[in-house]
C-alpha positions in Angstrom: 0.0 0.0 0.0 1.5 3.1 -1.2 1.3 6.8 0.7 -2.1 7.6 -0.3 -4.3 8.4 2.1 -8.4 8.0 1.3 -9.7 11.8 1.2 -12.0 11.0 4.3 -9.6 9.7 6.5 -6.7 13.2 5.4 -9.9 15.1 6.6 -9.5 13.1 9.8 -6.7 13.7 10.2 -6.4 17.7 9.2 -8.9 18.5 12.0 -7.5 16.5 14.2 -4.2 18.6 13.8 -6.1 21.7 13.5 -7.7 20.7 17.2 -4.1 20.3 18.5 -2.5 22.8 17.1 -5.4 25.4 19.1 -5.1 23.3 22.2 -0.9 23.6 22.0 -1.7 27.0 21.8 -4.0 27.1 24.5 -1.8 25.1 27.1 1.3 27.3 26.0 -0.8 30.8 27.5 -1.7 29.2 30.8 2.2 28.1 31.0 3.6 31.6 29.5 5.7 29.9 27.3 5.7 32.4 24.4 8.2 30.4 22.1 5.4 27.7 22.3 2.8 30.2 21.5 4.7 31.5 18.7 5.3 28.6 17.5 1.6 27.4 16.7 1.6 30.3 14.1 3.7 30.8 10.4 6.6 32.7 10.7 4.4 35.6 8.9 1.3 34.8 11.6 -0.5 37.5 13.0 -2.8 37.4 16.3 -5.3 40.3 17.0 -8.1 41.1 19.8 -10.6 43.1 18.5 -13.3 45.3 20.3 -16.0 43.8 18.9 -17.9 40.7 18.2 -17.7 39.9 14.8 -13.6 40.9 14.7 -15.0 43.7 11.8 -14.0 47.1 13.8 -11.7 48.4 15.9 -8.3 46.2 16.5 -6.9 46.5 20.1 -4.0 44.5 20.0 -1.9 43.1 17.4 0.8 41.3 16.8 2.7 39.9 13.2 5.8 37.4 13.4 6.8 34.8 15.7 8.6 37.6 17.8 6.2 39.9 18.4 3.3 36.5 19.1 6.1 35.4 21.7 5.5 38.2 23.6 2.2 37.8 24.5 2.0 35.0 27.0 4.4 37.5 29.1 1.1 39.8 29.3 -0.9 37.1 31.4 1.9 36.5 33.9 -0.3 39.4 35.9 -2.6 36.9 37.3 -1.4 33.9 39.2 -2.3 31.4 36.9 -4.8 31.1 33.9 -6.6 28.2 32.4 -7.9 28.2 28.3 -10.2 25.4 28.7 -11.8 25.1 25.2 -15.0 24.0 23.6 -16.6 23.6 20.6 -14.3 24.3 16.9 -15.8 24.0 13.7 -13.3 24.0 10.7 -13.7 24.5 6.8 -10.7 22.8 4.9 -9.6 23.8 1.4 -6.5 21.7 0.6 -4.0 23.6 2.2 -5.7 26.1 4.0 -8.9 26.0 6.3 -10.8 28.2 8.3 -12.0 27.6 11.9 -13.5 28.7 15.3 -12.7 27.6 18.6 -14.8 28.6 21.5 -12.9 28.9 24.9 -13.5 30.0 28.7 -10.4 31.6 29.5 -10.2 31.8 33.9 -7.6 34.3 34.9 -7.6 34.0 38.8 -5.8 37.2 40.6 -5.9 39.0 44.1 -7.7 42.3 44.8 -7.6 44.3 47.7 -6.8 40.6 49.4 -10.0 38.6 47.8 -9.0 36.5 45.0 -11.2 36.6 41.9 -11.8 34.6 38.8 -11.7 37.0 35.2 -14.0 34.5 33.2 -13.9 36.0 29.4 -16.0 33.9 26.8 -13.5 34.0 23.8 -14.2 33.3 20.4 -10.9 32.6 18.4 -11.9 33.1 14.4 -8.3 31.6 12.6 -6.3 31.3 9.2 -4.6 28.2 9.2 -2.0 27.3 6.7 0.1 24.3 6.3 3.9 24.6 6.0 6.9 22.3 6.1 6.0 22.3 9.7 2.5 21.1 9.5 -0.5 23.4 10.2 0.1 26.8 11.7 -2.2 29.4 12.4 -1.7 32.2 9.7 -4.2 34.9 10.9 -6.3 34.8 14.4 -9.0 37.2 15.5 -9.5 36.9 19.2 -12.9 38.8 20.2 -14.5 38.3 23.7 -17.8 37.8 24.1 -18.8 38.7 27.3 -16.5 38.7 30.5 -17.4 37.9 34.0 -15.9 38.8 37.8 -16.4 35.9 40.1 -15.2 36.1 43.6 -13.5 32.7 43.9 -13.8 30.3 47.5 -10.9 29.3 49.5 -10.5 26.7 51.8 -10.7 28.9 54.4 -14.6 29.3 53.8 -15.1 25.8 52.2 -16.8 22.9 54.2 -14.5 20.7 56.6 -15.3 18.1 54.4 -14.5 19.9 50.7 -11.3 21.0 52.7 -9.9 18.1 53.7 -10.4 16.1 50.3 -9.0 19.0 48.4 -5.3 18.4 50.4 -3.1 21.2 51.0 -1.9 21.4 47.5 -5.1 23.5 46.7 -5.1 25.7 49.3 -5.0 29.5 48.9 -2.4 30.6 46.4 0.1 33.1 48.6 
């Protein structure tokens, strides 16, 4: 059998890249590793955060090269630790390019005024993908929030006994 792959089974296997490459991305923010965040994009990539819903109007941030995308994981080392926990993607291949969007509840827990609280933003990522000599890369994304919610977050100090004591001390309050 030769290196020919059925067309079904390469669209397999093209969104099942595409899936990893947004969750490398993903686990590479909550761990600030910007050369891994870079790294998901072409060399040419550019990653934007628009003001608006439908990623149409004003652009907030932006960043175009590996270099510049690097430097964005550094931005989230404000809070004490983030988690990029995504949802649904739906992707549109055309040979060597497809289009997708990946839903995600970003958490960004911080302290204020000595409370902790939990910055829940409801992101939409709308992306370019590309495929290289690397594999698939993201060429072009346009991150717009939805809608973004405070939460004050519980401790351990105001949890039940019971909740407490099964948690363990590794998930007690973050000094």
């Amino acid at each position: 059998m030769g290196d020919t792959v059925a067309p079904d089974v390469q669209d397999l296997l093209d969104r099942a890249a595409l899936r990893d490459l947004v969750q490398t991305y993903a686990a590479a923010c909550d761990r600030r590793d910007g050369e891994a965040v870079a790294g998901v994009f072409t060399d040419d990539g550019r990653l934007a955060k628009y003001a608006d819903r439908d990623a149409t109007g004003e652009v907030i941030m932006e960043r175009r090269g590996r270099a510049a995308i690097a430097e964005v994981a550094g931005g989230l080392s404000k809070y004490a630790v983030t988690t990029h926990f995504l949802g649904q993607q739906s992707v549109v291949l055309d040979g060597d390019r497809a289009t997708g969007e990946t839903y995600c509840l970003a958490h960004h827990h911080y302290v204020h005024d000595g409370a902790w609280y939990d910055r829940v933003m409801s992101i939409r990522y709308l992306d370019t993908y590309r495929r290289t000599g690397e594999g698939w890369r993201i060429e072009d994304r346009r991150l717009v929030t939805d809608w973004i919610e405070y939460r004050p977050v519980g401790t351990t100090a105001v949890a039940p006994a019971w909740a407490a004591a099964a948690d363990g001390p590794a998930f007690r309050p973050l000094p």
